[in-house]
N, C-alpha and C positions, 0 to 999 in steps of 0.2 A: 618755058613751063607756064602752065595757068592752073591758079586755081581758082574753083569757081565757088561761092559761096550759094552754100547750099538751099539759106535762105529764102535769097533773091538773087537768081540765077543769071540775073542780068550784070550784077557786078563782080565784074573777077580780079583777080590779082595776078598783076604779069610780072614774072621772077625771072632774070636773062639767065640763063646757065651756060651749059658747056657748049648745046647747039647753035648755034650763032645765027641759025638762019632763020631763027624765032625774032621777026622786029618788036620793038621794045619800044611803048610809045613814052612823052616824053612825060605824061601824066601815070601813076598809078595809083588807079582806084581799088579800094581794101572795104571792105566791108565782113562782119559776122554779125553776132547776135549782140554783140556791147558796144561795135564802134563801127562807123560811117565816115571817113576822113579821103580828102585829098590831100596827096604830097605831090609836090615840084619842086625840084632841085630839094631846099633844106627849109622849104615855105612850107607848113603846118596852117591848115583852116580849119575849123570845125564846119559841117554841113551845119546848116539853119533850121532844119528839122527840129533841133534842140533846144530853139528858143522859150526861154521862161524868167522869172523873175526870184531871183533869188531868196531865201528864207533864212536866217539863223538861229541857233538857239531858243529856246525861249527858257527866261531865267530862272531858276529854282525858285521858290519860295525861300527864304533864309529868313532867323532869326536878326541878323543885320543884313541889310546888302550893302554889299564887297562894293569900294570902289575901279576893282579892276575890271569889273562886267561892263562890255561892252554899254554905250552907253543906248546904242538906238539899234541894237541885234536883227529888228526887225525889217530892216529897209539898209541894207548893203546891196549896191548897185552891180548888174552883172557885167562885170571886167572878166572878160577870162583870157589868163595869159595864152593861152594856145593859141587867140586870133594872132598873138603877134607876130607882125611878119619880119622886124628887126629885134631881135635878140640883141638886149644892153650890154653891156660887156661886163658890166659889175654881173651879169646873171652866170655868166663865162670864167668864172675863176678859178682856179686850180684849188686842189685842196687845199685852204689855209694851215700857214706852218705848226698853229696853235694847236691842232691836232694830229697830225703826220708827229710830232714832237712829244704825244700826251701821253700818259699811262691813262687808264678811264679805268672808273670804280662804277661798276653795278650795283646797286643796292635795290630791294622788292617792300616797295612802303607796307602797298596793302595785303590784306590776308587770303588765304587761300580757302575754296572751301574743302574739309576736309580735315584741316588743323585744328588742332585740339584746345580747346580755350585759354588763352594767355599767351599762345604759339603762334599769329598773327601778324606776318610781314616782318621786315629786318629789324624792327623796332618791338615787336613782340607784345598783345593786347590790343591786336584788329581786327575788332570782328569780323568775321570773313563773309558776311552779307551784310546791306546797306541801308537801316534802318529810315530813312528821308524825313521820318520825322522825328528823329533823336536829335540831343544837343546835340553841337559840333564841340568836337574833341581835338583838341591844337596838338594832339600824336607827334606832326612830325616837326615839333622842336626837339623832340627824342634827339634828333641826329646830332644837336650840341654836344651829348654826350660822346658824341667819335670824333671833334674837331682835331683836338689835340692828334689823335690816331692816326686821322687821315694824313695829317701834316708829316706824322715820324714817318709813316711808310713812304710816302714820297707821292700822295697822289693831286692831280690837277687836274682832272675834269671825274664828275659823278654823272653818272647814266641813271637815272628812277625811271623804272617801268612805271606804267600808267598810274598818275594819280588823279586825272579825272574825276567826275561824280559817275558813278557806275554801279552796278547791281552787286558785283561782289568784287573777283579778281584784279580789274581796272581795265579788261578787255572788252565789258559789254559795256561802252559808254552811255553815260542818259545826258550828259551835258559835257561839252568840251569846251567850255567857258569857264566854269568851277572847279576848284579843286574839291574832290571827296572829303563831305563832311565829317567822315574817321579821321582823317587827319589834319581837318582846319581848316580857313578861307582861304582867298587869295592872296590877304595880307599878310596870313601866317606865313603862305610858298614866300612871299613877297621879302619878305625879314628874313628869312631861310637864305636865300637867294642871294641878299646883299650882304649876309654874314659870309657865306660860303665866297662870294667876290672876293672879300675882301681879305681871306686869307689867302688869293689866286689860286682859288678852286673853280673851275668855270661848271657849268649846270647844262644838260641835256633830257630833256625830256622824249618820254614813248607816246610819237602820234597814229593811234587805232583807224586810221581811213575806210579801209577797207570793208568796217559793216560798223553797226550799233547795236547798243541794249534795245530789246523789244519796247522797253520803256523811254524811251527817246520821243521827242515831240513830235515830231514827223512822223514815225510810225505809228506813233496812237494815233494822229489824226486819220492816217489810212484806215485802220481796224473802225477808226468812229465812223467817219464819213464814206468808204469803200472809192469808190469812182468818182467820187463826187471829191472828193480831197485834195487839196494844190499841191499833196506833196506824193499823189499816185506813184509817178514818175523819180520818184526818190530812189525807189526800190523794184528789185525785178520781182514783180507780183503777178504770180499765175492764176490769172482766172479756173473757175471750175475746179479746184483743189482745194484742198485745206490742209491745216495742221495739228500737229500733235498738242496744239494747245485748243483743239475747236475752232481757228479762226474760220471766217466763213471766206477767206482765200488764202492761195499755199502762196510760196514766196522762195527765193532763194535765198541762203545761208552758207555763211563758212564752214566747211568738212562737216555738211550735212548738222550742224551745230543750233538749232530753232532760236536758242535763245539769244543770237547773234544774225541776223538779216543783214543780208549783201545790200550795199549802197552802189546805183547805179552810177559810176563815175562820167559816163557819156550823156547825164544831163549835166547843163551848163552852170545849174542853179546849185546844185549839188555840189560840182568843183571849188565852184566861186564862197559856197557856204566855208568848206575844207581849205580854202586858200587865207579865209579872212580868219579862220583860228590859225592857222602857221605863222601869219602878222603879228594875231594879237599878241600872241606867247615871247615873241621875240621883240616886242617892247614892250613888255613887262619887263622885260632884261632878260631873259632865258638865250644860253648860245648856239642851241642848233637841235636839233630832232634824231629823236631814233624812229625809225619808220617800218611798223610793223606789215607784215605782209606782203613785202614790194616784189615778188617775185611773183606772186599772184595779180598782180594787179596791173595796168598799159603803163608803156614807158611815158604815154602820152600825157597822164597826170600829173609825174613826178616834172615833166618839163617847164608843166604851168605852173607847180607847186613851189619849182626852185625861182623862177622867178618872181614870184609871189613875195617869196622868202626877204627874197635878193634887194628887194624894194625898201625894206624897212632894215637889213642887218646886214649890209656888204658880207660881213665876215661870220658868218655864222657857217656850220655843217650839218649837212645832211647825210646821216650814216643806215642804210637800206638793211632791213632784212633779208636775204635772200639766202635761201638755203637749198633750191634746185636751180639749175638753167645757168646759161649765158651770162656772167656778170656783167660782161663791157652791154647789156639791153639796157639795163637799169644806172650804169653806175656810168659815167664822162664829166665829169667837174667841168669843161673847157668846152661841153654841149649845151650845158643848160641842164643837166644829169643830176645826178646823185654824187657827192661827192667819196664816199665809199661805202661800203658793204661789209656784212658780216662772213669771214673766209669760214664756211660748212667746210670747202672742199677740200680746206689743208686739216681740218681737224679729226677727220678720222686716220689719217696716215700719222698725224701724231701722238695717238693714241698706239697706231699699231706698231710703228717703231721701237717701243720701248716693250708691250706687252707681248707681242710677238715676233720680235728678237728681228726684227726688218726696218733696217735704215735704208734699202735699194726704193722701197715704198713711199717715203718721207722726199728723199734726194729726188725722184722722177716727177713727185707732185712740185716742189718747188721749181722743178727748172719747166715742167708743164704752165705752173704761175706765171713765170718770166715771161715766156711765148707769147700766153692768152692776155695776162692781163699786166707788162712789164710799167705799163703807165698808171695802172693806177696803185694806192694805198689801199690796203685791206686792214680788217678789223679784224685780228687773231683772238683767241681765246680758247680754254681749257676745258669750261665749264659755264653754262647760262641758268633760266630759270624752267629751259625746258626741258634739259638733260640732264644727267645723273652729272654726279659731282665728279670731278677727276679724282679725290680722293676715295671713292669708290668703287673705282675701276683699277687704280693702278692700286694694287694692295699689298702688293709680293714684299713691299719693304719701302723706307722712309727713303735712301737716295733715287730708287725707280722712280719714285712721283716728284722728285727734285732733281731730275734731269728733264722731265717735264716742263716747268719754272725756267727753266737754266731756257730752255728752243722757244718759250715763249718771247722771253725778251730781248734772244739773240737773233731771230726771221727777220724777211723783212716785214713791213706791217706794224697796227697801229698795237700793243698788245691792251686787252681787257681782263681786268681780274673780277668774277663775280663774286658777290660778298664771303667773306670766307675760309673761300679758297687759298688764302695768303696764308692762313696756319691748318689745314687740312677738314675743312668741315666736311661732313658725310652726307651722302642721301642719294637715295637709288631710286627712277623713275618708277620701278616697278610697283613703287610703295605710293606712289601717286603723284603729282605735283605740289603736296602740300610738302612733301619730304626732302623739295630741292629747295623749298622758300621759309628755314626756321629762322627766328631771333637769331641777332649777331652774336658770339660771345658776350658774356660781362666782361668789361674792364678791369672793373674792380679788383686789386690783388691779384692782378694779373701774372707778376713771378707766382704767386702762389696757386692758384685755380692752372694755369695752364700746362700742358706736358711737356717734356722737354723735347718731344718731336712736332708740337704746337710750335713751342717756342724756335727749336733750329731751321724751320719751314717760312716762320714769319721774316726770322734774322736775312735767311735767303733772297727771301722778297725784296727787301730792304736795300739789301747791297744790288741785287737784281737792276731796281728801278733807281740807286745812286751812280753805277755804271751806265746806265739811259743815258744819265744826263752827263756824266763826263766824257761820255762816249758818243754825243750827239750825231755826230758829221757820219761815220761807216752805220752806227744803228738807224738813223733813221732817214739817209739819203744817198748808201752805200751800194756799193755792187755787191752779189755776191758769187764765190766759186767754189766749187767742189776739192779740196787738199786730198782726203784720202776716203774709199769706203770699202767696207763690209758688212754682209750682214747685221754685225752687232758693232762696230767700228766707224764713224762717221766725225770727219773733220772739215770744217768748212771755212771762209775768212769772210770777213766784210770788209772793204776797202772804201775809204774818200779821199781823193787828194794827198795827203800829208798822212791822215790816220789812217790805222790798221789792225782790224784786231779778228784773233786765229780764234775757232769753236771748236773744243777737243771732246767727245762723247764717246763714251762705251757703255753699253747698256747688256753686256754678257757677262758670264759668270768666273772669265779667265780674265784676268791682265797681260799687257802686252808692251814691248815697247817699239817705237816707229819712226826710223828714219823718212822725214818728209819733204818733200822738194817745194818750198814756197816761192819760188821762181824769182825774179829781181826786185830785191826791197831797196832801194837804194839809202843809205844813213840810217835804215834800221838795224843794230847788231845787237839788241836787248828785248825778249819779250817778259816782259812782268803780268806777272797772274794778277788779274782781278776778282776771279771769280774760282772757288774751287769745291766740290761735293764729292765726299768719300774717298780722299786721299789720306792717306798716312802724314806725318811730320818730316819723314824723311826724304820724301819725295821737294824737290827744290821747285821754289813760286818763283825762279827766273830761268830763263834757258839763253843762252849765248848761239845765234845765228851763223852756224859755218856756210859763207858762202852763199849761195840760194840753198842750205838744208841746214833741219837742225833735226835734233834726233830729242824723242819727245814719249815721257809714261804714260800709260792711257790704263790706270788702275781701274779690280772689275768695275762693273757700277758706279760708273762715275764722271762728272763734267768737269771741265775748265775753260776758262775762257783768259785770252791773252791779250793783251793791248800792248802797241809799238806808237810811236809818234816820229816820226823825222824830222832831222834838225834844222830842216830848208820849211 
């Protein structure tokens, strides 16, 4: 097969397929409108077409300046990891266990626009546009207020969507050196950072590559200087167009979005700019990125990105967006990759599972998982900040969205709880994106302010993510297999070695009980319940194993989960 770029007709791309009689040279040349590259064998070059001299940031004005600012932004040399032709092996690492092992807590600093004043980001009182010449406002020592919080729920890694310096959301960046003056300097992240340490909470931050605020140095200097500007080439700028904002050139932009301009990733200066922020963040101490966009964007970035990383923080992760396509493009820990992804594609079948009376849905995505992507770690989740709340969709009743909970922390994968979500927070996309990102609860009188479907959601959680952890070995490096299914009936086990433990779900409106064949347990003859939603008292939290079967209640609407240990 060939295809030929339509470009320039001269470079095509030879794809061997089923006809054999198509020779297959031992170079293929790829070429479109964003990238130029030779591959051989697993050698990566960038064409030299691309040469330039790199640019960084240039520094806010600030009332202090931060000592975390780079200190000479202006003159970083163009290294770009793509020339290399040995990949280190520190770059080659599998996902660290620190993560495959983590519960991760989402939280949204800044405000949304659209939110109503005092309603601004998880911390609530953020302006949802970015004043640049206002005080700085040290907001996010707010997060003090949840230490204690985060500690009882059981969480060890926090995910902050963008806290950049930005225009509003933390998606149009203007500096990715700074943190947004809504919520403090660098020192303030910096103290945050080593408080959060050192309760073994580890820190991930949201890196926006993919484009910038219109208000970014580089782009003003194009709109100032047109052609004439070192940093033309930053951005795919269309001659002879304009924009909705009068420039006197068009440009491309994410989902048609003006006030966000696409960064051209296939200049070298541009890479290397984006490589020297993933360094810098990760010695400041930060332990790995969330990587907005990646599905949009050449796997050829995140390559040079990871070992960019890989230079300054062996153990740090890279967790991809990707929400269409191919995961194993973006995602290979052991390539030089990404180390995982955000799982889109299990999450609408876990949704339909429960609200559509179909676990056959649920059971064929996961064993689809196994096939496609059985090596890597995925990033499970209920709820983000782009989608409606899981407690807004599942609504029929309080154990419905608590057998939800129950499949998050029993899959395989990393599971992610968005802020919230732990005691049933609401908000439907259709009301905008200001309605998926409100203030956390207060704490305060916490027995007394919360509901008692607040409170038995949170309790859930809790024990949820206290079985994570005494359940390590089948949770988070187990097999798993299908016990029993039905439409509304689904039993599954996770096995490691020695541990074992059974997932018992009905999500129908009948009860049922079920003899099941768990095939050869050897020295298990006890299953004790660790986990139980909407069972009665009378229903027994241990079952006695006859043989390979044990016969097992599966009340309507409602989870269990069981754990065995063997005595070898």
């Amino acid at each position: 097969y060939i295809l030929v770029c339509k470009q320039n007709p001269n470079h095509s791309i030879w794809i061997p397929g089923e006809n054999k009689k198509i020779p297959v040279p031992s170079k293929i040349v790829q070429s479109d409108d964003e990238w130029d590259f030779t591959e051989a064998l697993n050698e990566l070059k960038q064409s030299s077409k691309d040469s330039a001299s790199v640019q960084s940031d240039q520094t806010l004005k600030t009332e202090k300046k931060s000592s975390f600012v780079p200190q000479n932004p202006k003159k970083a040399p163009v290294v770009d990891a793509m020339d290399a032709k040995d990949v280190p092996d520190v770059a080659k690492r599998d996902i660290p266990n620190w993560y495959r092992e983590a519960v991760v807590y989402q939280i949204y600093p800044l405000g949304t626009p659209g939110q109503k004043p005092g309603q601004g980001g998880s911390f609530g009182g953020v302006p949802n546009r970015n004043d640049l010449n206002a005080k700085v406002v040290e907001k996010l020592l707010d997060i003090r207020n949840w230490y204690e919080y985060l500690n009882e729920l059981g969480i060890d890694v926090i995910y902050m969507t963008p806290i950049f310096q930005s225009d509003g959301h933390g998606y149009e960046t203007i500096s990715y050196f700074e943190i947004d003056r809504r919520l403090g300097t660098n020192e303030t992240f910096k103290t945050v950072l080593d408080e959060l340490h050192a309760r073994k909470i580890r820190v991930i931050l949201d890196g926006v590559f993919n484009h910038t605020s219109r208000n970014f140095f580089a782009f003003q200097d194009v709109l100032k200087n047109g052609k004439n500007s070192e940093y033309w080439d930053w951005y795919y700028i269309l001659e002879g167009k304009s924009s909705s904002f009068g420039d006197p050139v068009g440009y491309k932009s994410w989902a048609g979005c003006e006030e966000i301009p696409r960064l051209n990733l296939s200049n070298p200066a541009v890479r290397a700019h984006l490589f020297e922020v993933g360094k810098f963040w990760l010695q400041v101490g930060i332990d790995g990125w969330r990587l907005d966009c990646v599905n949009e964007m050449p796997a050829h970035f995140w390559y040079g990105f990871r070992q960019a990383c890989a230079e300054v923080q062996p153990d740090h992760v890279l967790v991809a967006e990707t929400i269409h396509g191919d995961y194993n493009t973006w995602v290979a820990p052991c390539k030089s990759l990404c180390h995982s992804c955000t799982n889109y594609q299990l999450y609408k079948p876990m949704l339909s599972l429960i609200k559509e009376r179909n676990f056959f849905e649920l059971a064929h995505n996961m064993q689809r998982e196994i096939d496609m992507y059985g090596e890597l770690i995925l990033s499970n989740f209920l709820s983000n900040h782009d989608i409606s709340r899981i407690a807004s969709i599942l609504t029929e009743s309080l154990p419905q969205l608590m057998i939800a909970h129950v499949l998050l922390f029993t899959l395989r994968g990393v599971p992610m709880i968005c802020y919230g979500d732990e005691y049933g927070v609401r908000g439907d996309k259709k009301d905008g994106d200001a309605a998926l990102r409100l203030p956390m609860l207060n704490l305060n009188d916490r027995d007394k302010n919360w509901t008692e479907d607040e409170t038995e959601l949170f309790e859930l959680n809790k024990r949820c993510i206290a079985m994570r952890r005494e359940c390590l070995e089948p949770l988070c490096y187990g097999s798993w297999s299908t016990i029993h299914l039905t439409n509304t009936e689904f039993v599954f086990s996770r096995m490691h070695k020695n541990e074992y433990l059974l997932v018992v779900l009905n999500c129908g409106s009948e009860s049922s009980k079920r003899t099941l064949n768990l095939g050869k347990l050897p020295s298990k003859k006890l299953l004790t319940e660790c986990i139980r939603v909407n069972c009665g008292s009378q229903i027994p939290s241990e079952i006695s194993i006859d043989g390979e079967s044990v016969s097992i209640d599966l009340p309507a609407v409602s989870a269990r989960v069981f754990s065995a240990r063997s005595s070898k």
